[in-house]
N, C-alpha and C positions, 0 to 999 in steps of 0.2 A: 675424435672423429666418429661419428653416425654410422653403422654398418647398414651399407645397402648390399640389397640379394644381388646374388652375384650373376653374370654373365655369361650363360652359356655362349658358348663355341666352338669351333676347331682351333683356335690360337689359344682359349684357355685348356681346351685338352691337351696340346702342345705342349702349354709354359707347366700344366698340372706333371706330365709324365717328366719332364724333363728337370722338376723340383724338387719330385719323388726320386729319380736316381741321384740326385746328389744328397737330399736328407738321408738315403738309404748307406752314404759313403760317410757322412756328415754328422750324422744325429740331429735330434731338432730344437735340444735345449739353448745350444749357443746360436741358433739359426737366425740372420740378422737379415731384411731385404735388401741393403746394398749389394752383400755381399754374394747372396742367391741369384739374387737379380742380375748381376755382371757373371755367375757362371753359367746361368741359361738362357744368354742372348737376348734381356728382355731391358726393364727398370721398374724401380720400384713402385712408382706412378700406374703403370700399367696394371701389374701384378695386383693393387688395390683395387683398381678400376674391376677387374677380372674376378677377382675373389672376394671385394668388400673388405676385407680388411686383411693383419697380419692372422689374426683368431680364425678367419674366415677360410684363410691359405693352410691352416695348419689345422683344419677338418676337413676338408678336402684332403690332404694327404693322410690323414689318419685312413678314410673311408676308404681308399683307393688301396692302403694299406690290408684293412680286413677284406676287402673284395678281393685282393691277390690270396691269403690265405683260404679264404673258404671257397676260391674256384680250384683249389688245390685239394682241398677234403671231397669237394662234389664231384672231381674227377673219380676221385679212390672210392670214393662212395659208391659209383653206379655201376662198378665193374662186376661182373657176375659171382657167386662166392663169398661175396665182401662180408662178413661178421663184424661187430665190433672189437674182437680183439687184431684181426687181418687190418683194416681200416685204420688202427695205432699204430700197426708197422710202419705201414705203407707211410705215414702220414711223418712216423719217427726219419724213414729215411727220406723224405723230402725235407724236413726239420735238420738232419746233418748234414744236408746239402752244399760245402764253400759257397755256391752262388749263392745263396740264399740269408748267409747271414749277417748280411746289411739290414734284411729285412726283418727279420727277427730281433736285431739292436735295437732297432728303430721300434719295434711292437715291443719289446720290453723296456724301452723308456718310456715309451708311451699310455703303456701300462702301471707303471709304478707313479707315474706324473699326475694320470686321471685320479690314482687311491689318497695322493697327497694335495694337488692343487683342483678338487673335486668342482673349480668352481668355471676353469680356466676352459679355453677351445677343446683340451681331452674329458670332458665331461663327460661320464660315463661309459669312457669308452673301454674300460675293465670288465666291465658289470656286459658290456653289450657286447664283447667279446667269449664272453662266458657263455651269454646268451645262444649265441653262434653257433658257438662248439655245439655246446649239450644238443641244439636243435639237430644242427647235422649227424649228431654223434647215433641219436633216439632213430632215426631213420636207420640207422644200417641192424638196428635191433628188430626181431620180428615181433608182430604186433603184438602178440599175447604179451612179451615182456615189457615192451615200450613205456606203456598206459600203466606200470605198479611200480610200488616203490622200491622192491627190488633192481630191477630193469635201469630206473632212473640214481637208485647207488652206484651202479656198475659203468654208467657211462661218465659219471662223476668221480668216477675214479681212474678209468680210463682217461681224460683229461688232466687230472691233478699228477698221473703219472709221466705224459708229456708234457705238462708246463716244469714241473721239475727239472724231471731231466733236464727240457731245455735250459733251464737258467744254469744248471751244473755244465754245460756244456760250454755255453756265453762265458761263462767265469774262468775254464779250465781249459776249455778246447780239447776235450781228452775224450777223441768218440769213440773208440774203444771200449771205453771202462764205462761208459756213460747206453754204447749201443746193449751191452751186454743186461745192465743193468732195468732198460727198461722193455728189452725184451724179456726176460724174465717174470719181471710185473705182469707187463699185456697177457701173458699167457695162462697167466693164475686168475684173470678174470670171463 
């Protein structure tokens, strides 16, 4: 089937948030449209018509997925004080948040999906993730360090410290050993 662009509206805003709380319960590898479709009041007919395709349903919830984290970094971001190591806390303890780690399953499937099926609806969406970070990351840095290569290791570090942890965390569920440890990191940078 031909993917046409898809159809804005208030009913695909609708079926979009309400296919994101269940891939966020769900995951989206075994994600099938009968089955989505019958849990959020829609059918699969529709959901095509809305998104163009299944490929088309499952970038839309990727995108909606980085737009919920990095409205999460832009809050901590703009707060007064914010440094780039204060901004990894902040961001660590929205990261060990119970409510939140549907959302985080769900970006680290989606993240390990885009590295192996590079070709698939998660295309790129590792790399544009990374992208995300560092950019928001660079801002909470002042200018002089921003723009050098220093400045640009440190926030690259500061990320590789949160993606860690978080997978240690997905894997373990042990925030404890996991809080301790990457506060410790943030702080040495």
């Amino acid at each position: 089937m031909a993917e046409t662009a898809p159809v804005s509206s208030a009913r695909r805003e609708e079926l979009l948030d309400r296919a994101y709380r269940y891939v966020t319960r769900h995951g989206l590898s075994a994600m099938s449209l009968r089955p989505l479709a019958t849990e959020i009041g829609s059918s699969p007919r529709v959901l095509l018509f809305l998104f163009g395709s299944k490929d088309g349903l499952v970038r839309a919830l990727l995108a909606r997925a980085r737009a919920d984290e990095m409205a999460h970094v832009q809050r901590v971001r703009v707060e007064d004080g914010m440094d780039l190591p204060r901004v990894g806390l902040e961001t660590w303890r929205w990261l060990t948040a119970d409510e939140h780690r549907g959302l985080l399953t769900l970006w680290t499937e989606s993240y390990a999906r885009s590295l192996i099926e590079p070709d698939g609806p998660w295309a790129n969406f590792a790399a544009g993730t990374v992208d995300d970070w560092l950019t928001l990351l660079a801002e909470t840095q002042p200018a002089a360090e921003r723009h050098t290569a220093a400045g640009e290791a440190r926030r690259t570090l500061a990320l590789a410290i949160l993606r860690g942890g978080l997978l240690d965390l997905l894997a373990t569920g042990d925030v404890v050993r996991t809080t301790r440890a990457v506060t410790e990191a943030l702080e040495t940078i």
